[in-house]
C-alpha positions as CSV (number, residue, x, y, z in Angstrom):
1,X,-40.5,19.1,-22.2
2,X,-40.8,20.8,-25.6
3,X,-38.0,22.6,-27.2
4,X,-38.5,25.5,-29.4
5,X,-36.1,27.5,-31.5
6,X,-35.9,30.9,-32.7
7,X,-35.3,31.4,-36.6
8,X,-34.0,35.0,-37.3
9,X,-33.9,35.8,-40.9
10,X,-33.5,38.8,-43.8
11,X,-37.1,39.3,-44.8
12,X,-38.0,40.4,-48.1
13,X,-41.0,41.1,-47.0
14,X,-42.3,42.8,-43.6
15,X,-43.1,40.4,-40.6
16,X,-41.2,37.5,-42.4
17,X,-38.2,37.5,-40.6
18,X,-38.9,35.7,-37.7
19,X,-40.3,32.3,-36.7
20,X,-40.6,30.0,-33.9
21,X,-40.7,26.3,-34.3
22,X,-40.7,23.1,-32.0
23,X,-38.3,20.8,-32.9
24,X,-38.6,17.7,-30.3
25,X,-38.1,17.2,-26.3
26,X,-35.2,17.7,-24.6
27,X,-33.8,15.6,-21.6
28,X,-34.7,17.0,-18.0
29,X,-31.5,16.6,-17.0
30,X,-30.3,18.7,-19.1
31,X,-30.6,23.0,-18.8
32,X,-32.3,25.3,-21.7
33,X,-30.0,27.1,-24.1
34,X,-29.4,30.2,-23.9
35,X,-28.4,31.7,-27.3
36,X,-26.3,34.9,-26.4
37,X,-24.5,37.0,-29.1
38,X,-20.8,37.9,-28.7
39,X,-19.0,39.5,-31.4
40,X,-16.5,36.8,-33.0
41,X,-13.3,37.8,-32.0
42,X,-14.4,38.3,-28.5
43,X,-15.4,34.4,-28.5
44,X,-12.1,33.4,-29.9
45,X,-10.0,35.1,-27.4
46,X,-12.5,34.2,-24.6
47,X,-12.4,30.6,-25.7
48,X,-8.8,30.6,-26.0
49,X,-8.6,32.0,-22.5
50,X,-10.9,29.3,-20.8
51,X,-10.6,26.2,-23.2
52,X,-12.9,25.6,-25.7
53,X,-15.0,23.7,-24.3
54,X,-15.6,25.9,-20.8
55,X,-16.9,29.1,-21.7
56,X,-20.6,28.3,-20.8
57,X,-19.1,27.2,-16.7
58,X,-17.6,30.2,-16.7
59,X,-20.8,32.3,-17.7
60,X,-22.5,30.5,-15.2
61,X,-20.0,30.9,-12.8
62,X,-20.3,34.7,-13.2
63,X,-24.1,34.7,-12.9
64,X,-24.3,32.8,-10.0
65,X,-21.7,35.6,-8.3
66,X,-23.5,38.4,-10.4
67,X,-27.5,37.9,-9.0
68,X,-25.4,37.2,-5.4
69,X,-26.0,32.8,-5.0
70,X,-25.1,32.1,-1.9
71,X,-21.5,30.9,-1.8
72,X,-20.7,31.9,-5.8
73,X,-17.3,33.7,-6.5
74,X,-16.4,35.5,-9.5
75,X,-14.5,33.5,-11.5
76,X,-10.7,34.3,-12.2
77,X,-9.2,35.8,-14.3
78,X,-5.7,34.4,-16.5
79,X,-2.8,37.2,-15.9
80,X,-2.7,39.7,-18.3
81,X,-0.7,38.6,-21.4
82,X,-1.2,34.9,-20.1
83,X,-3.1,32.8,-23.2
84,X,-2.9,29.3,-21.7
85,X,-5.8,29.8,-19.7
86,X,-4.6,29.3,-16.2
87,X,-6.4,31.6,-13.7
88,X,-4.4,34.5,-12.1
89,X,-2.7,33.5,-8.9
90,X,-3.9,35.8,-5.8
């Protein structure tokens, strides 16, 4: 499978601000990036919330639930004021 990649850039001059390049294969075990913008601070505190490292299982949790996968639930929530990360208790 071929990768590309999206190049977003300031043009100085109209229709130069964009490109699209391949840049080698990518392992079929492995799913395609999905490049999402979040504002900065909202990534922080998200990532603070879930770990760093487990923000994309959480996305994916909550589109599985979101397009209705059989069996997905919405993943929890921590308790308000709670910033070690620990889901909510029910």
């Amino acid at each position: 499978m071929i990768v590309t990649m999206d190049i977003h850039g300031k043009p100085r001059r109209q229709n130069l601000g964009y490109t699209r390049a391949t840049i080698g294969r990518m392992k079929e075990t492995h799913t395609p990036h999905r490049p999402i913008r979040v504002d900065d601070e909202l990534w922080e505190k998200f990532g603070q919330l879930v770990g760093e490292r487990n923000r994309a299982a959480i996305v994916r949790e909550f589109i599985r639930w979101f397009v209705r996968e059989r069996g997905a639930k919405l993943p929890r929530r921590p308790d308000a004021g709670d910033s070690s990360g620990s889901p909510a208790s029910d």
